[in-house]
C-alpha positions in Angstrom: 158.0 219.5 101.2 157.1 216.5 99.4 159.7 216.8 96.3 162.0 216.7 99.7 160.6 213.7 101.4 160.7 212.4 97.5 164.6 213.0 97.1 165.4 211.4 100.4 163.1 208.3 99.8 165.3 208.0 96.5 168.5 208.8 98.4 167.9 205.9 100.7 167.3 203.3 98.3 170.8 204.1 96.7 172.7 204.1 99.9 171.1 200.5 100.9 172.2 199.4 97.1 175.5 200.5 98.3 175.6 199.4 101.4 174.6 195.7 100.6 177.2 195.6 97.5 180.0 193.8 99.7 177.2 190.5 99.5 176.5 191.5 95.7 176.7 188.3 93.0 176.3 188.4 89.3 175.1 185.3 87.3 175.7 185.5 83.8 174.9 183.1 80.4 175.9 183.5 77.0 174.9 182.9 74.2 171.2 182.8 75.3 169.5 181.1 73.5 172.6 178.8 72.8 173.5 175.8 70.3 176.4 174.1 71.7 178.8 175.9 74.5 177.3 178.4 76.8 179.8 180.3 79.1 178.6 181.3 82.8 180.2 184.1 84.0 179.9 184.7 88.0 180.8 187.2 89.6 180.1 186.8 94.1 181.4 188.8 97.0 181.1 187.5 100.3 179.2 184.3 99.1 180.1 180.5 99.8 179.5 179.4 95.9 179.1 175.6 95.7 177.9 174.6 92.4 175.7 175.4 89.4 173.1 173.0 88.7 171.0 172.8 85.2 167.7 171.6 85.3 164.7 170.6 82.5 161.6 171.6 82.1 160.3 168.6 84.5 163.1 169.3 87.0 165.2 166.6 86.2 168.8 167.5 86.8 171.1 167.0 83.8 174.5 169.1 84.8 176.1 169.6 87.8 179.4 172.4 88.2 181.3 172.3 90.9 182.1 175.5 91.7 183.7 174.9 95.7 187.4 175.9 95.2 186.2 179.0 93.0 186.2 182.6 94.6 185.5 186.1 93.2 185.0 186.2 89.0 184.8 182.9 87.4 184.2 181.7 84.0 183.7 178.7 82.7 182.4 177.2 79.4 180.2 174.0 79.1 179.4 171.7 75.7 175.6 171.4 75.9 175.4 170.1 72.5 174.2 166.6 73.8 171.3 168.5 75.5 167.8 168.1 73.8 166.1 171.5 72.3 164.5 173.7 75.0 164.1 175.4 78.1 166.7 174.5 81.0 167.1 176.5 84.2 170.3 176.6 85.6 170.5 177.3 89.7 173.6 178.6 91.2 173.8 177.3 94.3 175.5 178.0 97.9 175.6 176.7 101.3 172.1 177.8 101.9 170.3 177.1 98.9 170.1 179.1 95.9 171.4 182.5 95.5 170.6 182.7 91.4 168.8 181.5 88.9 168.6 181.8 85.3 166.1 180.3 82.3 168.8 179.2 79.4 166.8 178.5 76.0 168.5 175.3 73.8 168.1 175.8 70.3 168.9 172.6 67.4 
């Protein structure tokens, strides 16, 4: 009986992964750790993307992507050579606030 209750616990998990896929968004950097161009890759269903926003390590901002006339897959590519060596996180935002985020490391 409880291998059964088991295998139904498990089988409901995957059908609420499935059933909340129309709302699903992918957020995507490489290289990671990067020199000079990083390219975001985002993938969003059934999201109102704005923007990606890069932050320091002190949380000041130092890029901002506008992302409002994208929809579905985008990618993009952005020189970050003038960027000092570190840790940045990079937000991506939507109407409400942030929907991702995602530590990029700055080598040289």
């Amino acid at each position: 009986m409880k291998k059964l209750a088991v295998i139904l616990f498990f089988l409901g998990i995957g059908f609420a992964s499935n059933a909340q896929s129309d709302t699903a968004t992918t957020f995507l950097i490489s290289p990671n750790p990067v020199e000079t161009d990083v390219t975001f890759r985002i993938s969003y269903l059934n999201k109102d993307i704005k923007a990606i926003r890069i932050y320091d390590m002190i949380g000041n901002e130092v890029a901002y992507i506008d992302l409002s006339n994208k929809t579905g897959f985008t990618s993009l590519t952005l020189d970050i050579s003038s960027l000092k060596t570190g840790i940045y996180f990079c937000n991506l935002y939507s109407n409400k606030g942030i929907v991702e985020s995602r530590k990029m490391i700055k080598n040289k």
